[in-house]
C-alpha positions in Angstrom: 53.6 63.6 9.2 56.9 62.6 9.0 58.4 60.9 11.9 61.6 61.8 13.7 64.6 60.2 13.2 66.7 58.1 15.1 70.1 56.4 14.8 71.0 52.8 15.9 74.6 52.0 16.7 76.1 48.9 16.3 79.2 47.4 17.8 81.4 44.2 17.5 80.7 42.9 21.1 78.3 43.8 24.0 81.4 45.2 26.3 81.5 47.8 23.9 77.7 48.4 23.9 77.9 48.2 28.0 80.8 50.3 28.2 78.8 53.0 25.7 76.0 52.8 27.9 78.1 53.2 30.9 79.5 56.8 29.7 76.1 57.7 28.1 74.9 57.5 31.5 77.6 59.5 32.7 76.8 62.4 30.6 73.3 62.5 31.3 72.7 61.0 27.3 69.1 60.0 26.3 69.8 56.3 24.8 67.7 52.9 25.0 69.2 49.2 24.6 67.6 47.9 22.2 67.7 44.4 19.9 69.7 44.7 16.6 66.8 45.1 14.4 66.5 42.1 12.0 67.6 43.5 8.8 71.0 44.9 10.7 73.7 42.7 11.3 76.0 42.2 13.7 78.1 40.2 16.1 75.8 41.2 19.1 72.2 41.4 20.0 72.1 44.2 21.6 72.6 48.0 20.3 72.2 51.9 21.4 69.0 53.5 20.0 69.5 57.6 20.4 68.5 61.0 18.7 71.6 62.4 18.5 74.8 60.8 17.4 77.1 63.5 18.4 78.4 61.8 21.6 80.3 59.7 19.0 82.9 61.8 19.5 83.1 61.1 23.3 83.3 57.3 23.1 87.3 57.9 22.5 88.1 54.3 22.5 85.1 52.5 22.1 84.8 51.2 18.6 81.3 51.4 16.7 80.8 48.5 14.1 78.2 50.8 12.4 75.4 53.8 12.4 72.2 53.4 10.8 69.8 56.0 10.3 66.2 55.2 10.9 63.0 57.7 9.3 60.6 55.6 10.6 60.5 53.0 7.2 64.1 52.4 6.4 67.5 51.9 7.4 70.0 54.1 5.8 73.9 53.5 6.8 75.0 56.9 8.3 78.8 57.6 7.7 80.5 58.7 11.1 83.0 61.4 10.8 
């Protein structure tokens, strides 16, 4: 059984990660703070762990270091449009 997938954002500082979460909230989002996973990098600890990466497109100014897709073995990088 193949397990769902789920994307991890990353950002450059945790104001962006708590301003994210801040509008998330807003629009009712599904999200969970979670630890950069070990074999992510990235200038803060902390990133967004969601289902659905279409909100990108509501975080207007917020800047998102990277998206990685996660299948439940490995990280792929996911190329935001």
């Amino acid at each position: 059984m193949q397990k769902e997938k789920v994307f991890f954002l990353l950002f450059p500082t945790i104001h962006d990660v708590l301003k994210t979460e801040k509008r998330l909230k807003a629009e009712n989002i599904g999200y969970e703070l979670v630890p950069v996973p070990r074999n992510l990098s990235s200038d803060c600890g902390v990133c967004i762990k969601m289902k659905d990466i279409t909100i990108i497109a509501k975080l207007g100014d917020i800047k998102v270091e990277s998206c990685y897709e996660f299948d439940g073995r490995d990280f792929n990088e996911f190329t935001i449009r």
